[in-house]
C-alpha positions in Angstrom: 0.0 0.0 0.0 2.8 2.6 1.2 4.4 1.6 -2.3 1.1 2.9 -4.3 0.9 5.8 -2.7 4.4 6.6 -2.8 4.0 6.3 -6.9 0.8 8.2 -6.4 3.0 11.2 -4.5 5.1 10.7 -7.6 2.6 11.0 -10.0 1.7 14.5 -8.4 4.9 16.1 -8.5 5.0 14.9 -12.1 1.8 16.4 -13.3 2.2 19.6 -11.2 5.7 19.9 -13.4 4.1 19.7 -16.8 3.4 22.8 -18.7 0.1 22.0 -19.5 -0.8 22.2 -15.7 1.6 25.9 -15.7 -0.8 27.0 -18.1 -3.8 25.9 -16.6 -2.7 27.3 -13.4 -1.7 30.7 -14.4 -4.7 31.1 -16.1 -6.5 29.8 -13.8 -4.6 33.0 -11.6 -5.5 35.1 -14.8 -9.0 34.9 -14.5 -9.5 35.1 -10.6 -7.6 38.6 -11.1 -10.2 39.7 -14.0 -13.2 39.9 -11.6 -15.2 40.9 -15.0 -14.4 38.3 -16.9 -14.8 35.7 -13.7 -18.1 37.5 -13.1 -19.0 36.5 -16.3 -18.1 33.1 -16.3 -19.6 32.5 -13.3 -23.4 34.0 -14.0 -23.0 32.3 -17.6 -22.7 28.8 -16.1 -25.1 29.6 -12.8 -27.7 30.8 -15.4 -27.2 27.9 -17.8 -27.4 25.3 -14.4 -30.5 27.1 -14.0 -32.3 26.8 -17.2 -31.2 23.3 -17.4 -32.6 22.1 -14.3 -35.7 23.8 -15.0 -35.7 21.8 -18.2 -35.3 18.8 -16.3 -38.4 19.5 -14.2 -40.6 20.2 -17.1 -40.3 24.1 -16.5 -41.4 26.2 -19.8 -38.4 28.6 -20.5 -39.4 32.1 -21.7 -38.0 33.1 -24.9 -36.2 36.0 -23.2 -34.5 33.5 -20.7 -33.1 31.6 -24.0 -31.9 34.9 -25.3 -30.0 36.2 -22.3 -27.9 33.0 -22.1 -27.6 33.0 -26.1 -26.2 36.4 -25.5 -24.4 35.5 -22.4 -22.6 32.9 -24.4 -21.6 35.7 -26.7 -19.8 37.9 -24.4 -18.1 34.3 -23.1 -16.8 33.4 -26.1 -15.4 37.2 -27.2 -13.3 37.0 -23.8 -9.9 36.2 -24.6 -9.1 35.5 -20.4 -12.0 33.4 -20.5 -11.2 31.7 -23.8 -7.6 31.2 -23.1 -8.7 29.7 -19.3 -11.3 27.6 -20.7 -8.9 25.9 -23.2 -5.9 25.6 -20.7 -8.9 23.4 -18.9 -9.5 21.2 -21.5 -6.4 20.7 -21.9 -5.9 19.3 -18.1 -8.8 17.7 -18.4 -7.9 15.7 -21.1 -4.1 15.2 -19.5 -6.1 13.5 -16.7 -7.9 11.5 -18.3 -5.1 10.2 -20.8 -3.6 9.1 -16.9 -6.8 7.6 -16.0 -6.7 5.7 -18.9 -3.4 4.5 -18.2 -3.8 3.5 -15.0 -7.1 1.3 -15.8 -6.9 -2.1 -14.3 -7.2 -5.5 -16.6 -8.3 -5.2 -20.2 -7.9 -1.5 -20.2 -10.9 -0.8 -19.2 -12.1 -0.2 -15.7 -14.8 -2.1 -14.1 
């Protein structure tokens, strides 16, 4: 067990010292010092939670409600600090999950 987690420790260091997780992290740094552009990010997905889990429960959604998160989207994807964050996410995302993949027991797959 000691020896798992000692590989696991390892692991860490090893992902905190790629640049893909630098990037993510100083734009993750980035953002949190834009308060407009985190404000926006933040009410964009808050309202879109919303609408979808009114969805979900059969709620009608108003026409206007549509239109402000069509336009919120907008004024997401013109942000550069929010473009440039949201893409330095995807890329850890999909660092992590090239790991997970490698790290799935038996066939390759995970059970």
């Amino acid at each position: 067990m000691e020896d798992i987690l000692a590989h696991a420790e390892e692991l860490g260091r090893l992902i905190k010292n790629t640049e893909v997780f630098g990037n993510y992290q100083r734009l993750t740094e980035q953002l949190r010092s834009d308060s407009n552009a985190a404000c926006l990010l933040d009410d964009f997905f808050d309202r879109s939670r919303e609408i979808k889990d009114r969805q979900d429960r059969g709620d009608i959604i108003e026409q206007f409600e549509i239109e402000n998160i069509k336009s919120l989207s907008e004024l997401v994807s013109r942000n550069e600090t929010i473009k440039e964050y949201l893409s330095a996410q995807q890329e850890y995302l999909d660092l992590l999950l090239m790991i997970q993949k490698e790290l799935s027991i038996g066939d390759g797959e995970l059970e």
